[in-house]
PyMOL Python script that loads the backbone (N, CA, C, O; Angstrom):
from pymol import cmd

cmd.read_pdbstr("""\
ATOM      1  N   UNK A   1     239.426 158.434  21.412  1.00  0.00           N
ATOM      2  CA  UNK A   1     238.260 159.272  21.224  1.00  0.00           C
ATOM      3  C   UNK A   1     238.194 159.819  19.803  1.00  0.00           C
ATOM      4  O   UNK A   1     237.307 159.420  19.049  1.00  0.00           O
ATOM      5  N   UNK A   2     239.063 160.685  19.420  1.00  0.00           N
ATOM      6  CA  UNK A   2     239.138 160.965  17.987  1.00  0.00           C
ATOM      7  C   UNK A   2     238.954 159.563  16.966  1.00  0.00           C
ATOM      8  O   UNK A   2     238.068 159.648  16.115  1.00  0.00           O
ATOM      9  N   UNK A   3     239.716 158.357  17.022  1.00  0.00           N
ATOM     10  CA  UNK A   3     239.520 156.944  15.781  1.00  0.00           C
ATOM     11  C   UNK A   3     237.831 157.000  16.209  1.00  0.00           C
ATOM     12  O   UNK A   3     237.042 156.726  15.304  1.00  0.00           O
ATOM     13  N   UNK A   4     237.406 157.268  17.253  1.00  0.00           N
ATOM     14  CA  UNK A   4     235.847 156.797  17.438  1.00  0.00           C
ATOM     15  C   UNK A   4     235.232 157.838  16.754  1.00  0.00           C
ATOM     16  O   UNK A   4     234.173 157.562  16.190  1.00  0.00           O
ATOM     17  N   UNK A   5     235.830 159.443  16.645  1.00  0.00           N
ATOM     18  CA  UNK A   5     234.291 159.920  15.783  1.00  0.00           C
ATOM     19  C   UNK A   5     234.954 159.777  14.547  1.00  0.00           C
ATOM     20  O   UNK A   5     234.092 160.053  13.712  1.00  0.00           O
ATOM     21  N   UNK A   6     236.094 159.475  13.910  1.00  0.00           N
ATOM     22  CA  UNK A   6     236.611 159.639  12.543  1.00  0.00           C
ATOM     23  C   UNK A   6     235.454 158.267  12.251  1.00  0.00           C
ATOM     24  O   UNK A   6     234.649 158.401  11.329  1.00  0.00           O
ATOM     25  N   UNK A   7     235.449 157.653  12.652  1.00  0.00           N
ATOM     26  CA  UNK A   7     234.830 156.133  12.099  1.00  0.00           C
ATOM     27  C   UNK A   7     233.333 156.201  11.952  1.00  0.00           C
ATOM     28  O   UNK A   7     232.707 155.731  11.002  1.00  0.00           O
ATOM     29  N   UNK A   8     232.679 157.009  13.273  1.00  0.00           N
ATOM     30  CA  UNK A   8     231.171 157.657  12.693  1.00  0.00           C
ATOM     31  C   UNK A   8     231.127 158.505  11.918  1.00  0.00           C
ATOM     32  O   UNK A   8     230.187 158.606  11.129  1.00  0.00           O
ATOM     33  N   UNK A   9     232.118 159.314  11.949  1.00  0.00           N
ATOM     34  CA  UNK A   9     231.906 160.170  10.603  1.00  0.00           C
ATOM     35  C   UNK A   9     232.135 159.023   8.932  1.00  0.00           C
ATOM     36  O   UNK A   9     231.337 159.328   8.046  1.00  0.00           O
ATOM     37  N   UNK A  10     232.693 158.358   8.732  1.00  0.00           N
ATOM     38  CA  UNK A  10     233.180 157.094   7.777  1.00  0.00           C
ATOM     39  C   UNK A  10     231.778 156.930   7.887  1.00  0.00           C
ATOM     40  O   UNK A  10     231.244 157.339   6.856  1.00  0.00           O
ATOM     41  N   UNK A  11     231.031 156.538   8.642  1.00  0.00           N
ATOM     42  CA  UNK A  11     230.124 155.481   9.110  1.00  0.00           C
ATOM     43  C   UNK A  11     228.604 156.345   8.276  1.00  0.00           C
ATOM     44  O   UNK A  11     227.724 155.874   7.556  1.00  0.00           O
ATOM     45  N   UNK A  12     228.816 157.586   8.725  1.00  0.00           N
ATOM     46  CA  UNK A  12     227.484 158.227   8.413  1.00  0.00           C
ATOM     47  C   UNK A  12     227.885 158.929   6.834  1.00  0.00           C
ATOM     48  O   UNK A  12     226.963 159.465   6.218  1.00  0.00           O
ATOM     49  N   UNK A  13     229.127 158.907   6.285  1.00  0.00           N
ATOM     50  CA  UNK A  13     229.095 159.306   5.394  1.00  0.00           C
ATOM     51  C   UNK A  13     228.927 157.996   4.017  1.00  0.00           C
ATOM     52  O   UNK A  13     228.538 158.092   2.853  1.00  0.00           O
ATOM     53  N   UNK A  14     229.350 157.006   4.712  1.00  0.00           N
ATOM     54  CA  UNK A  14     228.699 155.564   3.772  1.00  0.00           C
ATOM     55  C   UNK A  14     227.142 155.783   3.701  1.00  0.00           C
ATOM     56  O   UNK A  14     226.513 155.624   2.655  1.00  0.00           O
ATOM     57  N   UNK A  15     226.588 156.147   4.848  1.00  0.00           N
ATOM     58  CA  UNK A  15     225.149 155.965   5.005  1.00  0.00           C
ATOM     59  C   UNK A  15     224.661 156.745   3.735  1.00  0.00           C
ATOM     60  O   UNK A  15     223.959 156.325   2.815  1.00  0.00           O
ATOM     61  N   UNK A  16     225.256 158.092   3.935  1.00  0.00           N
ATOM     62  CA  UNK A  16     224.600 159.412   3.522  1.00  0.00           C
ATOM     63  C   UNK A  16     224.907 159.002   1.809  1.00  0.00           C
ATOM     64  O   UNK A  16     223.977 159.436   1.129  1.00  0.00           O
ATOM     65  N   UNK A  17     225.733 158.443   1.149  1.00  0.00           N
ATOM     66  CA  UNK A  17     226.583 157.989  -0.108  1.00  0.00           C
ATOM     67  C   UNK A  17     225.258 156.786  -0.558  1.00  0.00           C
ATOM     68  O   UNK A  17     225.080 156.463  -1.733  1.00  0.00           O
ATOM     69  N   UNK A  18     224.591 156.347   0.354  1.00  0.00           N
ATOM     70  CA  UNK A  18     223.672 154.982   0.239  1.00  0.00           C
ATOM     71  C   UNK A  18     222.251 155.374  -0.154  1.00  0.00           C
ATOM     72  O   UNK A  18     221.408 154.800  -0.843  1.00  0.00           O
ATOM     73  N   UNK A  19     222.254 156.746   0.620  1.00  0.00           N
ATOM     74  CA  UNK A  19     220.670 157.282   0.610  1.00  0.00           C
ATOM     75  C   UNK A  19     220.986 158.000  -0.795  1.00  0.00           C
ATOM     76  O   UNK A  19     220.313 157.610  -1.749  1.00  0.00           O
ATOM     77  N   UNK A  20     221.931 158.998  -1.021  1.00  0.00           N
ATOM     78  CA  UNK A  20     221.796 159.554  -2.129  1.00  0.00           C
ATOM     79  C   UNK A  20     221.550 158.602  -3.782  1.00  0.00           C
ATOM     80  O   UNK A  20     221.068 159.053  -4.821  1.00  0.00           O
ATOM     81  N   UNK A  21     222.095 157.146  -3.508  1.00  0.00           N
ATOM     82  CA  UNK A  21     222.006 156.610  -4.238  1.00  0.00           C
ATOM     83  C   UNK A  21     221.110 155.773  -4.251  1.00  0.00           C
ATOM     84  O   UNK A  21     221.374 155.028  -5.194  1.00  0.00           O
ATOM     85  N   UNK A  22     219.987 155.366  -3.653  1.00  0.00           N
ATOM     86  CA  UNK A  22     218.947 155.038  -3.925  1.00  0.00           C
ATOM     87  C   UNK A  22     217.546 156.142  -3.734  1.00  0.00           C
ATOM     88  O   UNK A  22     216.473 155.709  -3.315  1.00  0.00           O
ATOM     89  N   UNK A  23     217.689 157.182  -4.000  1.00  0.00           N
ATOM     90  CA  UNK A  23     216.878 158.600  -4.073  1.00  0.00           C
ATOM     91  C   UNK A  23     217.076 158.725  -5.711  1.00  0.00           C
ATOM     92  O   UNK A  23     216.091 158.731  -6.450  1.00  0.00           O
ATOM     93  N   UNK A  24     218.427 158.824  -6.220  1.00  0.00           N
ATOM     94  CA  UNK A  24     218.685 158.918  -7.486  1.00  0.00           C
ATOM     95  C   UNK A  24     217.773 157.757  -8.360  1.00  0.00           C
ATOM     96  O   UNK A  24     217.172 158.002  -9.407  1.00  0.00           O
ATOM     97  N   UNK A  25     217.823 156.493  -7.694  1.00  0.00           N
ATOM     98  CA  UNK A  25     217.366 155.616  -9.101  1.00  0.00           C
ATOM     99  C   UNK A  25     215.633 155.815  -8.805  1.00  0.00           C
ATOM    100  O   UNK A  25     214.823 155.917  -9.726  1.00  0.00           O
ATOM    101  N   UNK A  26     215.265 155.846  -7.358  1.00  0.00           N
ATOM    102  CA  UNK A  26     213.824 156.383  -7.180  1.00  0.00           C
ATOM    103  C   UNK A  26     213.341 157.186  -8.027  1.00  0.00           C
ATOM    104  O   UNK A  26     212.299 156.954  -8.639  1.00  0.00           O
ATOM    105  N   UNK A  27     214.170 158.421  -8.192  1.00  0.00           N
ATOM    106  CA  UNK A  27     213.650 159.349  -8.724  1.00  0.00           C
ATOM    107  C   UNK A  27     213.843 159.183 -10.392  1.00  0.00           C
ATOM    108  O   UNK A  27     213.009 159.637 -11.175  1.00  0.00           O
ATOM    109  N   UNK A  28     214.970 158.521 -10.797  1.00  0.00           N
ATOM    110  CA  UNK A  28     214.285 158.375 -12.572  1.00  0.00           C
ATOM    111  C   UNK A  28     213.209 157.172 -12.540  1.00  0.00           C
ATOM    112  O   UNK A  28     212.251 157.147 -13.312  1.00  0.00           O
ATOM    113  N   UNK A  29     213.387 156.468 -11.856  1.00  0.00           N
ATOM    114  CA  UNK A  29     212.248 155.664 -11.970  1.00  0.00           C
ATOM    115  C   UNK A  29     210.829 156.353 -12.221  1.00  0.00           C
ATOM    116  O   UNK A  29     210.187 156.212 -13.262  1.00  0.00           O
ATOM    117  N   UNK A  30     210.483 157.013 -11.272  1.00  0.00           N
ATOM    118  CA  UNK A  30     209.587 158.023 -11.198  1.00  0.00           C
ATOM    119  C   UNK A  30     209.410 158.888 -12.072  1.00  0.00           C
ATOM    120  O   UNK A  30     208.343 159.458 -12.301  1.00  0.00           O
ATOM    121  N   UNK A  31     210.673 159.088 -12.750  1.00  0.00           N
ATOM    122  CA  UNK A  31     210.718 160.381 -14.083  1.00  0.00           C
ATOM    123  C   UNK A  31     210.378 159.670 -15.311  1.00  0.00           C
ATOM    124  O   UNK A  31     209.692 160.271 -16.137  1.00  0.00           O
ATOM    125  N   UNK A  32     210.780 158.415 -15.563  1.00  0.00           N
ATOM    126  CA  UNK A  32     210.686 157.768 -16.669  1.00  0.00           C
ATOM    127  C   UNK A  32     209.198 156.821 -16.824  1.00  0.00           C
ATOM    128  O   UNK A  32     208.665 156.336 -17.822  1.00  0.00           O
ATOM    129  N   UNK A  33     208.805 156.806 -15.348  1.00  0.00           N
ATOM    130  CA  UNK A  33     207.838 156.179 -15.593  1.00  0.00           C
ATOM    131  C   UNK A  33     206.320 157.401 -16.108  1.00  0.00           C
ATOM    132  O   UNK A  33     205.520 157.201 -17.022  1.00  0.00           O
ATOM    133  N   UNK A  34     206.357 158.421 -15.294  1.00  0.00           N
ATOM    134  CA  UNK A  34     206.241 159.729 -15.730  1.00  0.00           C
ATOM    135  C   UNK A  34     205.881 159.885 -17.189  1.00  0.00           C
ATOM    136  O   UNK A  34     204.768 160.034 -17.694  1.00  0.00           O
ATOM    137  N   UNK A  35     207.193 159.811 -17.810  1.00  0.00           N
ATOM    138  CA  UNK A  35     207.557 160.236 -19.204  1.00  0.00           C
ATOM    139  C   UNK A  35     206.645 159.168 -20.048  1.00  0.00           C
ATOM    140  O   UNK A  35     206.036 159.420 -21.087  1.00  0.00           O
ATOM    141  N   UNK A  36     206.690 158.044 -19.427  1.00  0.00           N
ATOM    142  CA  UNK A  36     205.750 156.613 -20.362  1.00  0.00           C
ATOM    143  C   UNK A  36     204.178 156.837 -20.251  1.00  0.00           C
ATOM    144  O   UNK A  36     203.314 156.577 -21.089  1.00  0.00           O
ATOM    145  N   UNK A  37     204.071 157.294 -19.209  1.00  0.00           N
ATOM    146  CA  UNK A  37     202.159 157.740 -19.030  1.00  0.00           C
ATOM    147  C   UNK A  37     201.764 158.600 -20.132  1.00  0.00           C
ATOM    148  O   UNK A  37     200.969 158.358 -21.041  1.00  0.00           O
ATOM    149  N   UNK A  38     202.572 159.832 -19.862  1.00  0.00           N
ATOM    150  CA  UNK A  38     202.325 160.941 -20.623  1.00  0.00           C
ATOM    151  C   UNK A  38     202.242 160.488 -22.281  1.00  0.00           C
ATOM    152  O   UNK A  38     201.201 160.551 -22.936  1.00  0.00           O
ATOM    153  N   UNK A  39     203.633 159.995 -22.843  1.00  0.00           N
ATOM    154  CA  UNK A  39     203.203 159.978 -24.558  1.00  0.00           C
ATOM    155  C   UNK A  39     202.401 159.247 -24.576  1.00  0.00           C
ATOM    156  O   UNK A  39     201.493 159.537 -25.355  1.00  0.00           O
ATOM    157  N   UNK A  40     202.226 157.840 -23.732  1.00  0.00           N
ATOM    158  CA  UNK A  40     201.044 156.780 -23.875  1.00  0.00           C
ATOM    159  C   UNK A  40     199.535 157.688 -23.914  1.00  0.00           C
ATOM    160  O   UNK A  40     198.608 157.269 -24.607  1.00  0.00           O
ATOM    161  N   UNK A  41     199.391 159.038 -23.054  1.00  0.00           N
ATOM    162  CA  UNK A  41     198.116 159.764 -23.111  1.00  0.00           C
ATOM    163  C   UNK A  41     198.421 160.505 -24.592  1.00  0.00           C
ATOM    164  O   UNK A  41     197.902 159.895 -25.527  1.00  0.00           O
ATOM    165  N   UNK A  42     198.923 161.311 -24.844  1.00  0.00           N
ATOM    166  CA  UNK A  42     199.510 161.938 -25.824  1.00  0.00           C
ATOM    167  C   UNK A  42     199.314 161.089 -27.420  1.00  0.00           C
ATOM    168  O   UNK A  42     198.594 161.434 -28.357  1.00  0.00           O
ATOM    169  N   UNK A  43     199.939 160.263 -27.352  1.00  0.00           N
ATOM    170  CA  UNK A  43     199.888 159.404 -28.672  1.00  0.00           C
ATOM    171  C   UNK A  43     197.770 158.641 -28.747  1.00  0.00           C
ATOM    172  O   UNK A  43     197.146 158.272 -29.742  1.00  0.00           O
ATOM    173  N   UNK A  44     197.404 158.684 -27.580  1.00  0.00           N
ATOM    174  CA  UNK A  44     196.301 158.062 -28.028  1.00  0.00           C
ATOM    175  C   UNK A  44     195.409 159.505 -28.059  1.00  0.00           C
ATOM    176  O   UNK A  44     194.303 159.350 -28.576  1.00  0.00           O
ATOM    177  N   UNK A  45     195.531 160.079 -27.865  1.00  0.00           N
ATOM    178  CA  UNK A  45     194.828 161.733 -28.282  1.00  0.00           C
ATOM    179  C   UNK A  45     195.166 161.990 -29.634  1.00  0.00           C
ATOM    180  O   UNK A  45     194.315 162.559 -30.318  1.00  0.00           O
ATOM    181  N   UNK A  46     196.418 161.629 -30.227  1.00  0.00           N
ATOM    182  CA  UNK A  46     196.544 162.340 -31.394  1.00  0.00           C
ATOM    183  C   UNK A  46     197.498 160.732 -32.247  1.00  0.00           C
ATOM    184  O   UNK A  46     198.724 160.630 -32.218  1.00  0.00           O
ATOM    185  N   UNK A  47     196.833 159.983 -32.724  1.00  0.00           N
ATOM    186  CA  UNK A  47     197.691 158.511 -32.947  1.00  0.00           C
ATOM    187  C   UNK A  47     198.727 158.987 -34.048  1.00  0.00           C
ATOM    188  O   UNK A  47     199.885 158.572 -34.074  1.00  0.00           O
ATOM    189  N   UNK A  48     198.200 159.905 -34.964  1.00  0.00           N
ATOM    190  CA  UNK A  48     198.823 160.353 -36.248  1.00  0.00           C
ATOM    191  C   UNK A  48     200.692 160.680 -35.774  1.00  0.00           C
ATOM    192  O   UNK A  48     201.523 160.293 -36.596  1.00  0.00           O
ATOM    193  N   UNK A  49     201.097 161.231 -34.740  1.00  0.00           N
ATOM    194  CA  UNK A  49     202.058 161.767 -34.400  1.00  0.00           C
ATOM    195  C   UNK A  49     202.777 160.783 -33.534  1.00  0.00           C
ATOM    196  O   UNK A  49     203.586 161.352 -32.801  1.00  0.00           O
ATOM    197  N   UNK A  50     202.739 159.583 -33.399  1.00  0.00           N
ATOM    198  CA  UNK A  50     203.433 158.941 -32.688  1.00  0.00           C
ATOM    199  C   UNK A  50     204.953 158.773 -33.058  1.00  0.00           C
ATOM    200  O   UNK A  50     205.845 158.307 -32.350  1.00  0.00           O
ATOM    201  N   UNK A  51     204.994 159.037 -33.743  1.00  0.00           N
ATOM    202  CA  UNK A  51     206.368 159.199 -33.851  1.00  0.00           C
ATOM    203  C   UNK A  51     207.139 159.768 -33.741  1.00  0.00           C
ATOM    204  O   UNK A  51     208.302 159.370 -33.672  1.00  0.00           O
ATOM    205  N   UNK A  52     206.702 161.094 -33.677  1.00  0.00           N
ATOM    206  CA  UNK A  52     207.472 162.136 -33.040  1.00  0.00           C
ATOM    207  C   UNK A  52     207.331 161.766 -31.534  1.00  0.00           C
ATOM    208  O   UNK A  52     208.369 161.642 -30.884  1.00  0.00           O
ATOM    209  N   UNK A  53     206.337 161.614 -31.037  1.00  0.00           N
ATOM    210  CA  UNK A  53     206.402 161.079 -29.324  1.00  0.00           C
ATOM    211  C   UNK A  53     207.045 160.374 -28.971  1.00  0.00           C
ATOM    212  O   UNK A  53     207.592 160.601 -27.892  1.00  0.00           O
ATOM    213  N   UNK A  54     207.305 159.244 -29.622  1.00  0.00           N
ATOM    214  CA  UNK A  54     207.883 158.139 -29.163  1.00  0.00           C
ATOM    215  C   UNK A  54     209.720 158.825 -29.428  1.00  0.00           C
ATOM    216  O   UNK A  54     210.621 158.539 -28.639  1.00  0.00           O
ATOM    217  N   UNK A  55     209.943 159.763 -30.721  1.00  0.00           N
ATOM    218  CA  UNK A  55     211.356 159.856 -30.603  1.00  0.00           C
ATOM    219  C   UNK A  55     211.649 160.748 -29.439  1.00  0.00           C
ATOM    220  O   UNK A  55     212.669 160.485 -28.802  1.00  0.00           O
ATOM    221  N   UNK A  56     210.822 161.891 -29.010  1.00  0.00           N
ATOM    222  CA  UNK A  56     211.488 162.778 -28.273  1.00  0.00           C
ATOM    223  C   UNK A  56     210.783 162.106 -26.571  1.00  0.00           C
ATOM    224  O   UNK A  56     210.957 162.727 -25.522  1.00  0.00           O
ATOM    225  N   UNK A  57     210.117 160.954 -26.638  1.00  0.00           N
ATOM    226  CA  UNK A  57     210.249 160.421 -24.998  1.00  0.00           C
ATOM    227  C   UNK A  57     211.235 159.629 -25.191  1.00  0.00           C
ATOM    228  O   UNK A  57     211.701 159.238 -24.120  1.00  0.00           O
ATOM    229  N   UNK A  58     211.867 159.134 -26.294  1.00  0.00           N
ATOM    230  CA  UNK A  58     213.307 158.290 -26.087  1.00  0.00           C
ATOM    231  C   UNK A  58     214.477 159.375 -25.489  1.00  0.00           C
ATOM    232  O   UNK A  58     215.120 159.308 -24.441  1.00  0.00           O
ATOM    233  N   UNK A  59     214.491 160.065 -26.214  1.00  0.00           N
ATOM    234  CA  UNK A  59     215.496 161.613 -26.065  1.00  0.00           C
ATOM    235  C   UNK A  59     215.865 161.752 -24.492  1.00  0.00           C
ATOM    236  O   UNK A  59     216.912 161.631 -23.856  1.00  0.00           O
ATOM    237  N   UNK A  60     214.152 162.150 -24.065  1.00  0.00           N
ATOM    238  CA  UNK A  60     214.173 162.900 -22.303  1.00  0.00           C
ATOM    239  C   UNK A  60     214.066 161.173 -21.998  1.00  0.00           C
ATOM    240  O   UNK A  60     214.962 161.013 -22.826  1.00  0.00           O
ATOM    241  N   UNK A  61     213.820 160.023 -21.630  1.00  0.00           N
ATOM    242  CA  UNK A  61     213.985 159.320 -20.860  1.00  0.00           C
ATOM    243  C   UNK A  61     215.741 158.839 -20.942  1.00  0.00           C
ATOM    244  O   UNK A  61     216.274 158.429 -19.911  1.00  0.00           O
ATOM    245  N   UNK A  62     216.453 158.925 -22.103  1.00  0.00           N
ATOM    246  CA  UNK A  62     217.776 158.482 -21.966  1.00  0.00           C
ATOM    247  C   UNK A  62     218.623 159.894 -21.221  1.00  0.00           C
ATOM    248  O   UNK A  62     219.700 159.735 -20.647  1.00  0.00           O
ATOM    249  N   UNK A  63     217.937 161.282 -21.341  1.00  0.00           N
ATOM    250  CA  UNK A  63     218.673 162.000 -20.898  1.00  0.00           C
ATOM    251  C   UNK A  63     218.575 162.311 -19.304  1.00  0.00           C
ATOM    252  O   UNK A  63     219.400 162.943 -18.645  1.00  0.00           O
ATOM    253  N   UNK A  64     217.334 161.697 -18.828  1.00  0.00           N
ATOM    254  CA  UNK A  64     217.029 161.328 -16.831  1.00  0.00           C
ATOM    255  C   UNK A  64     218.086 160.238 -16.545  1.00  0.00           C
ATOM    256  O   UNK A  64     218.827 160.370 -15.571  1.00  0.00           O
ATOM    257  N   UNK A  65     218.202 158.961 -17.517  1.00  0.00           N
ATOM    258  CA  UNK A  65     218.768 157.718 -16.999  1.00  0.00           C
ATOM    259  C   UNK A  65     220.353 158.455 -17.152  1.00  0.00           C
ATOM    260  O   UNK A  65     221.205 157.778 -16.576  1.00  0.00           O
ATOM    261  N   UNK A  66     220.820 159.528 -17.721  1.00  0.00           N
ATOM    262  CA  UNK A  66     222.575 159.914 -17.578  1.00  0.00           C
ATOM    263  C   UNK A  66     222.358 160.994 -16.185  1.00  0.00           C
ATOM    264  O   UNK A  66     223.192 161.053 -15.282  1.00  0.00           O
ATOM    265  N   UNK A  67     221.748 161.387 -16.197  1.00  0.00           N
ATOM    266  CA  UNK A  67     221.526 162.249 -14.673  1.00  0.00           C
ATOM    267  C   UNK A  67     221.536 161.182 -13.747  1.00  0.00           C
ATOM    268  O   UNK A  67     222.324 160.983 -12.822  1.00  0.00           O
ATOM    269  N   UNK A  68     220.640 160.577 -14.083  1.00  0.00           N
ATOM    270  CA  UNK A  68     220.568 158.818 -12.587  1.00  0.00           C
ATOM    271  C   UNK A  68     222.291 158.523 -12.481  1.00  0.00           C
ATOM    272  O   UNK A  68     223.127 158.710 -11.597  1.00  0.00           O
ATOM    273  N   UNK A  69     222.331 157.968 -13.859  1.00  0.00           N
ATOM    274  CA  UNK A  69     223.626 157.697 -13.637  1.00  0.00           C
ATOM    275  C   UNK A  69     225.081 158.443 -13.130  1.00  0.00           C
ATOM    276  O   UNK A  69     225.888 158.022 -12.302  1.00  0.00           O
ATOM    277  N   UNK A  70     225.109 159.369 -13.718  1.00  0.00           N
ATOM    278  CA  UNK A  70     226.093 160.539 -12.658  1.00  0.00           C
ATOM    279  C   UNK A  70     226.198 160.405 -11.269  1.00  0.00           C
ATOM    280  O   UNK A  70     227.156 160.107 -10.556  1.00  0.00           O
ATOM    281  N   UNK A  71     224.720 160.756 -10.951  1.00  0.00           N
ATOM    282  CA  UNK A  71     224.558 160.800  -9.472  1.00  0.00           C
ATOM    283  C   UNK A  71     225.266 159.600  -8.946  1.00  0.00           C
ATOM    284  O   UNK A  71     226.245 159.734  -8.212  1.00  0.00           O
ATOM    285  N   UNK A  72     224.692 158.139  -9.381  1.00  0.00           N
ATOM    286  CA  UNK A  72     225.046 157.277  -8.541  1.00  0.00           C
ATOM    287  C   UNK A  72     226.621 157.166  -9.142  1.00  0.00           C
ATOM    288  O   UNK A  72     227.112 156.239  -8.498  1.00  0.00           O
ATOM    289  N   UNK A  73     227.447 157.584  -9.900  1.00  0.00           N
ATOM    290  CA  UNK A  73     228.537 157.818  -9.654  1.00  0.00           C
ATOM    291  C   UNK A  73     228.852 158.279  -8.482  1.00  0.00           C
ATOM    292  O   UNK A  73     229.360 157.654  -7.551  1.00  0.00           O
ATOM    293  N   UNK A  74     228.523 159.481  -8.532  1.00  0.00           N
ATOM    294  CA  UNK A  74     229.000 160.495  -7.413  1.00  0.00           C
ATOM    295  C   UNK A  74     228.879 160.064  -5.953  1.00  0.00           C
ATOM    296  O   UNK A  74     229.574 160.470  -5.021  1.00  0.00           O
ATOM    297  N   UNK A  75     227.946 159.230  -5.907  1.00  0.00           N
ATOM    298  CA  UNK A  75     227.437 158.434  -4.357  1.00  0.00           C
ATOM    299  C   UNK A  75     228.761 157.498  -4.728  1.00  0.00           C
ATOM    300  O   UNK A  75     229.668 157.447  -3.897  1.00  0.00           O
ATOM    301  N   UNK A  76     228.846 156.948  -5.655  1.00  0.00           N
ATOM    302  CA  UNK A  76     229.718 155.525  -5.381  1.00  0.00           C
ATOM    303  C   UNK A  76     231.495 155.940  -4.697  1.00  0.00           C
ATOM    304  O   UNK A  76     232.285 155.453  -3.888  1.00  0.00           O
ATOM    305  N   UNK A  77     231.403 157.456  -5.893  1.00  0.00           N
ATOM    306  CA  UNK A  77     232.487 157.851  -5.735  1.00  0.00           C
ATOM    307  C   UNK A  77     233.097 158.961  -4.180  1.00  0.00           C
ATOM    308  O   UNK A  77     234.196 159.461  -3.938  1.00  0.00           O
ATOM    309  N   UNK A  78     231.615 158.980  -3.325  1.00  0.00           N
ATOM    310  CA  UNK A  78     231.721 159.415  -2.126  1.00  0.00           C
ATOM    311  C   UNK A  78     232.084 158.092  -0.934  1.00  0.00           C
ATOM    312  O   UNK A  78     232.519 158.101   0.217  1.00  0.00           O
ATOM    313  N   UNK A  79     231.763 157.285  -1.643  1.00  0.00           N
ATOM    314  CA  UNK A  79     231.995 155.970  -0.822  1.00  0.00           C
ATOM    315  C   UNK A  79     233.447 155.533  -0.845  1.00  0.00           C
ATOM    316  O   UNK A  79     233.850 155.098   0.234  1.00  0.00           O
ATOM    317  N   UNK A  80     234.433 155.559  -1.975  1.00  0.00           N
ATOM    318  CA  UNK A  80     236.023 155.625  -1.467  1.00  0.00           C
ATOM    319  C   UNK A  80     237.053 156.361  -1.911  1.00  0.00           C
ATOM    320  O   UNK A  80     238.195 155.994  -2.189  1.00  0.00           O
ATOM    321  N   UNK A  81     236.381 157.830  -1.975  1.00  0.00           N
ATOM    322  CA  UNK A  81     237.681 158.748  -1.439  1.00  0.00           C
ATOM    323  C   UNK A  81     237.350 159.317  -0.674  1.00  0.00           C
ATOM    324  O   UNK A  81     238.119 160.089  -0.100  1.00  0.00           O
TER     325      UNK A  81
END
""", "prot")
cmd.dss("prot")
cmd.show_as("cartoon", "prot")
cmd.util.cbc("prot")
cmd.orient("prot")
């Protein structure tokens, strides 16, 4: 009785390690794609400044993709210890 819930617990905590890690890449997806609308509106309102747009959406989109990435550390790393 106990090997049977230790193993659903294993069982639902793979699950739970699976969801967190595809929520994470959902969500920069979503952030970065986000971030590409916006200077794309931004830069054609004001063309003169694209360059500053384009450096500081490089900035915040590489600094969502190290948050993505953490996370799905942290899922991977809930998966074997």
């Amino acid at each position: 009785m106990l090997g049977l819930i230790l193993a659903e617990a294993t069982a639902l905590g793979t699950l739970g390690a699976c969801i967190g890690a595809g929520i994470a890449a959902i969500a920069a997806g979503i952030g970065i794609g986000r971030i590409g609308g916006s200077a794309m509106e931004s830069i054609a309102r004001q063309p003169e400044s694209t360059g500053d747009i384009r450096t500081n959406m490089i900035v915040i989109a590489a600094l969502i993709e190290g948050v993505a990435l953490i996370a799905l550390i942290v899922c991977i790393l809930a998966l074997f210890v």
